[in-house]
N, C-alpha and C positions, 0 to 999 in steps of 0.2 A: 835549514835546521841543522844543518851537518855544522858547520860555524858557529851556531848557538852552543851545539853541546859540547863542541870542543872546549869554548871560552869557557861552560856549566865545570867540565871534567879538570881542570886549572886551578878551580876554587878548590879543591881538597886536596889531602897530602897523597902522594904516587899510589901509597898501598892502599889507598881506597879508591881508585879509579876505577878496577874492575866492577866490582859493588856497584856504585854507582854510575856506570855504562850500564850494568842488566836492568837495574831500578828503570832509568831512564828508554831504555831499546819497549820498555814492559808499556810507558806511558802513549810510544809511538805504535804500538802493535794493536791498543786499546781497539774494543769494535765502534766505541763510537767517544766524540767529545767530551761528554759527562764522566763517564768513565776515566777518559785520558786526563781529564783534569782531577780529578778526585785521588787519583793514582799522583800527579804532581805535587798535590797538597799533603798527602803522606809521605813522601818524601822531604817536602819542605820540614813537615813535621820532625821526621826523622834525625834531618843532618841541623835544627836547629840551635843545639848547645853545642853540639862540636863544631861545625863552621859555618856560622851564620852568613855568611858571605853566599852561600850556596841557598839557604833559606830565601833571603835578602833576592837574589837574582830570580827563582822560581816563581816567587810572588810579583815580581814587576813584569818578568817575560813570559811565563810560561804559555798565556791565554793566546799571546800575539803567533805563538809557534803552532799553534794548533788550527790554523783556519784552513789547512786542507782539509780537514774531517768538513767541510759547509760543501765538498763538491761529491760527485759520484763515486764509489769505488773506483770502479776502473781509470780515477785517473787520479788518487789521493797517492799513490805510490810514486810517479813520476812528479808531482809537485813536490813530494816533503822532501825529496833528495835533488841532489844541484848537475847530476848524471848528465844530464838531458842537456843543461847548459851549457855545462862545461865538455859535451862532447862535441854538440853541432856546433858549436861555436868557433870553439878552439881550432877542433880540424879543418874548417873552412879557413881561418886565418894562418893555420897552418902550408896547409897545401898554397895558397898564393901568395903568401907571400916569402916562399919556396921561390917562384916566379921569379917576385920583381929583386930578389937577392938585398940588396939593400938601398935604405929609404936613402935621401940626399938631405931630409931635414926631419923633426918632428912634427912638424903639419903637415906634410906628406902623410907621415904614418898614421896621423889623427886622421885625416881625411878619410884613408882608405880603409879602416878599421870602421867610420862610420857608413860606406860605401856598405861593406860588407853587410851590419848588421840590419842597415835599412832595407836590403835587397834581400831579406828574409822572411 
């Protein structure tokens, strides 16, 4: 989602990006689905004559971004942000290949990148 709404915050001019960052932080905090869509669809509404592009994109995407609200609380927080990914991930590929200093080809480093994330 964080990639979504960077690409959403693009479609309109600088000085309405804050605006629409709160609009959108409003759709993600929603207590439930119906809600978080209902809240997208007024938005849509909103930015329609000014930049349809932003309209345009809410109506094709917005439903697709919201399928963390289908699982438990306790774990819709770590789905909707990429935290969790990009930390266990990253810092594992980090710390080793610390190690091996540098690869000798590109499939070496294909390899061991897939080494990694299967042994997860």
């Amino acid at each position: 989602m964080v990639y979504w709404e960077r690409n959403l915050l693009f479609r309109v001019p600088a000085k309405e990006r804050k605006e629409l960052a709160r609009y959108i932080q409003q759709v993600y905090t929603s207590p439930n689905k119906k809600m978080a869509f209902d809240i997208g669809q007024l938005i849509a509404t909103k930015y329609q004559d000014k930049c349809p592009r932003v309209t345009q994109f809410l109506e094709e995407d917005l439903e697709s971004t919201l399928t963390f609200f289908d699982y438990p609380d306790l774990h819709q927080r770590k789905i909707r942000t990429t935290n969790l990914i990009e930390g266990v991930i990253n810092k594992a590929l980090k710390q080793r290949s610390k190690v091996i200093g540098i690869f000798p080809n590109r499939e070496s480093c294909l390899r061991y990148v897939l080494y990694i994330d299967g042994n997860r």
